[in-house]
GUDRENTI-169555 format. One record per residue (C-alpha): residue number from 1; x, y, z. Coordinates in nm, 3 decimals, m for minus. Example, Ala and Ser with C-alpha at 12.3 -4.5 7.8 and 13.67 -1.06 7.14 Angstrom:
2
+------+---------+---------+---------+
: nuse :    east :   north :      up :
+------+---------+---------+---------+
:    1 :   1.230 :  m0.450 :   0.780 :
:    2 :   1.367 :  m0.106 :   0.714 :
+------+---------+---------+---------+
***
This chain:
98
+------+---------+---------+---------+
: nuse :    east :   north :      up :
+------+---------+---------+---------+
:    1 :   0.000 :   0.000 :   0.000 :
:    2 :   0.157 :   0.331 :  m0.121 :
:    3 :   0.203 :   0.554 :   0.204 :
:    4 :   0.320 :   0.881 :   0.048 :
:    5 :   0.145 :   1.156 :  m0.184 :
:    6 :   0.359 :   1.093 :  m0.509 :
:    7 :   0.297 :   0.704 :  m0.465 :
:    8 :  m0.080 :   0.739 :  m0.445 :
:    9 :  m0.091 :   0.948 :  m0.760 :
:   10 :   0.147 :   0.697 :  m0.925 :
:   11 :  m0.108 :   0.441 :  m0.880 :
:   12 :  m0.417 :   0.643 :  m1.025 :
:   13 :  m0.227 :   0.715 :  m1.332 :
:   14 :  m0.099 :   0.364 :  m1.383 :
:   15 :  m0.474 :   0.244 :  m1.364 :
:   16 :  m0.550 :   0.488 :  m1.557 :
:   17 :  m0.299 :   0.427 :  m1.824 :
:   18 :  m0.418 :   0.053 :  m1.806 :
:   19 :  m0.774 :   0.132 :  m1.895 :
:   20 :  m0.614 :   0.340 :  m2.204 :
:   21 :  m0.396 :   0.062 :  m2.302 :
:   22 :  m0.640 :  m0.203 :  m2.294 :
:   23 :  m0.864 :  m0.002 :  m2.483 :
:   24 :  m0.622 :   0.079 :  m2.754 :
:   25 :  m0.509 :  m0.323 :  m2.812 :
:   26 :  m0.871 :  m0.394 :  m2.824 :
:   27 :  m0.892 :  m0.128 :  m3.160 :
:   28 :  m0.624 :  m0.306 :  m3.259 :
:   29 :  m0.768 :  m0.651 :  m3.239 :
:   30 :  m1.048 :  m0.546 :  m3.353 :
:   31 :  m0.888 :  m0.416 :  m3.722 :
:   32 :  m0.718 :  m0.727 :  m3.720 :
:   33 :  m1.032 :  m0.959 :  m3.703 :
:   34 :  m1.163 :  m0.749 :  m4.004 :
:   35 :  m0.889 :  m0.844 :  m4.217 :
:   36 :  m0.892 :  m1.155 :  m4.128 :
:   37 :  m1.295 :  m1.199 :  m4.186 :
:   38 :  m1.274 :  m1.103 :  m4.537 :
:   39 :  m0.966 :  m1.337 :  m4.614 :
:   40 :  m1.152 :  m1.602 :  m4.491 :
:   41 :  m1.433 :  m1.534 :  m4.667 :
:   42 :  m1.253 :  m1.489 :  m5.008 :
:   43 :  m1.313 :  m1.144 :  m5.035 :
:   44 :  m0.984 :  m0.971 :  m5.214 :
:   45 :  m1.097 :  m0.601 :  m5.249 :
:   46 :  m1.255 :  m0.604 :  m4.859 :
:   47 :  m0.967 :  m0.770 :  m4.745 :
:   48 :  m0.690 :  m0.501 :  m4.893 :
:   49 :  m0.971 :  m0.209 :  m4.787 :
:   50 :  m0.944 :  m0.374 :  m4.420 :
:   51 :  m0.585 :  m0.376 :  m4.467 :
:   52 :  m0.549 :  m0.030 :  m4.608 :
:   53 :  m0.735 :   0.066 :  m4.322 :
:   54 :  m0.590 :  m0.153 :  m4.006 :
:   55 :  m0.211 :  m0.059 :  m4.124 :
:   56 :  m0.183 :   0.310 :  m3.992 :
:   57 :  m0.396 :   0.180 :  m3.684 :
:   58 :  m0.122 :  m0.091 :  m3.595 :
:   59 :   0.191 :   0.141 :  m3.673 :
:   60 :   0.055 :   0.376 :  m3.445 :
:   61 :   0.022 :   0.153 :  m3.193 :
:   62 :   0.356 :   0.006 :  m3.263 :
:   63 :   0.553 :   0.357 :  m3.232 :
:   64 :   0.351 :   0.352 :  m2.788 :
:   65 :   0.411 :   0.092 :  m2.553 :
:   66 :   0.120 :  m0.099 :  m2.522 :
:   67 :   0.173 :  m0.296 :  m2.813 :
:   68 :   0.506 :  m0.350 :  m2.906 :
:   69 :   0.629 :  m0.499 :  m3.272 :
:   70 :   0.762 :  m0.816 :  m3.141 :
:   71 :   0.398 :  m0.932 :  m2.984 :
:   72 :   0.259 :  m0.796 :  m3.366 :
:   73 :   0.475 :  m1.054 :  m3.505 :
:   74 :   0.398 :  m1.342 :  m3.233 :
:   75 :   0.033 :  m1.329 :  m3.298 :
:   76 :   0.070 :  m1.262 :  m3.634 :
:   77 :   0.367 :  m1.371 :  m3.794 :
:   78 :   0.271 :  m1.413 :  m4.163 :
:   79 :   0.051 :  m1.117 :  m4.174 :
:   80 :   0.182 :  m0.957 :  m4.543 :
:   81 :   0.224 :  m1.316 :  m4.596 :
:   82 :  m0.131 :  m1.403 :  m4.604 :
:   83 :  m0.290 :  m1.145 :  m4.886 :
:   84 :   0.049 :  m1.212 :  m5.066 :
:   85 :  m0.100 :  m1.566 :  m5.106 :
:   86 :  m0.456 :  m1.455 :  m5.119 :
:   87 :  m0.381 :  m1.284 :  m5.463 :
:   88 :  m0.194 :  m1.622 :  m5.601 :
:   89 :  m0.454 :  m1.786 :  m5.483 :
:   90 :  m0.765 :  m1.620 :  m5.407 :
:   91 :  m1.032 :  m1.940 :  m5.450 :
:   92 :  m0.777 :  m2.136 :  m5.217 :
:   93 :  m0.851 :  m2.068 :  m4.855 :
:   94 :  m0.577 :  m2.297 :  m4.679 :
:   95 :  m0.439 :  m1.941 :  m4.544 :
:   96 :  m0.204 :  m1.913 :  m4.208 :
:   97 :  m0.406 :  m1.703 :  m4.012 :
:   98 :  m0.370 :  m1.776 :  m3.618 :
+------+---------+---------+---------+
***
């Protein structure tokens, strides 16, 4: 239990910087699962639109601390991978989404 002035505050901001975290990996996620709806689905121009869209999303979230490039690439290690194969192969949906 924080005793002092500066260590109480410390904890309301880390709580508070939690919430804002959490809520910023969950927009994340969230851009993520579109692209990876329309890939499963077969859908080429929704899947680069969801793309398009989800890049800027995830580099800005890559450049805080809340989500950090190496746990991008853990969950999702063949990400440009997969639409490079969904345009070789767009009827084929054996893709390597995780």
């Amino acid at each position: 239990m924080a005793n002092h002035k500066s260590a109480k505050k410390r904890i309301r901001r880390n709580l508070a910087r939690a919430e804002i975290n959490r809520a910023r990996i969950s927009r994340i996620r969230t851009f993520i699962k579109k692209v990876e709806a329309a890939v499963g689905v077969g859908d080429a121009d929704g899947a680069k639109d969801a793309l398009r869209l989800a890049q800027p999303e995830i580099m800005r979230e890559l450049a805080k601390v809340s989500y950090t490039k190496r746990q991008h690439q853990e969950k999702y290690p063949d990400s440009p991978q997969v639409l490079k194969n969904f345009r070789l192969a767009p009827l084929k949906n054996s893709f390597p989404l995780k």
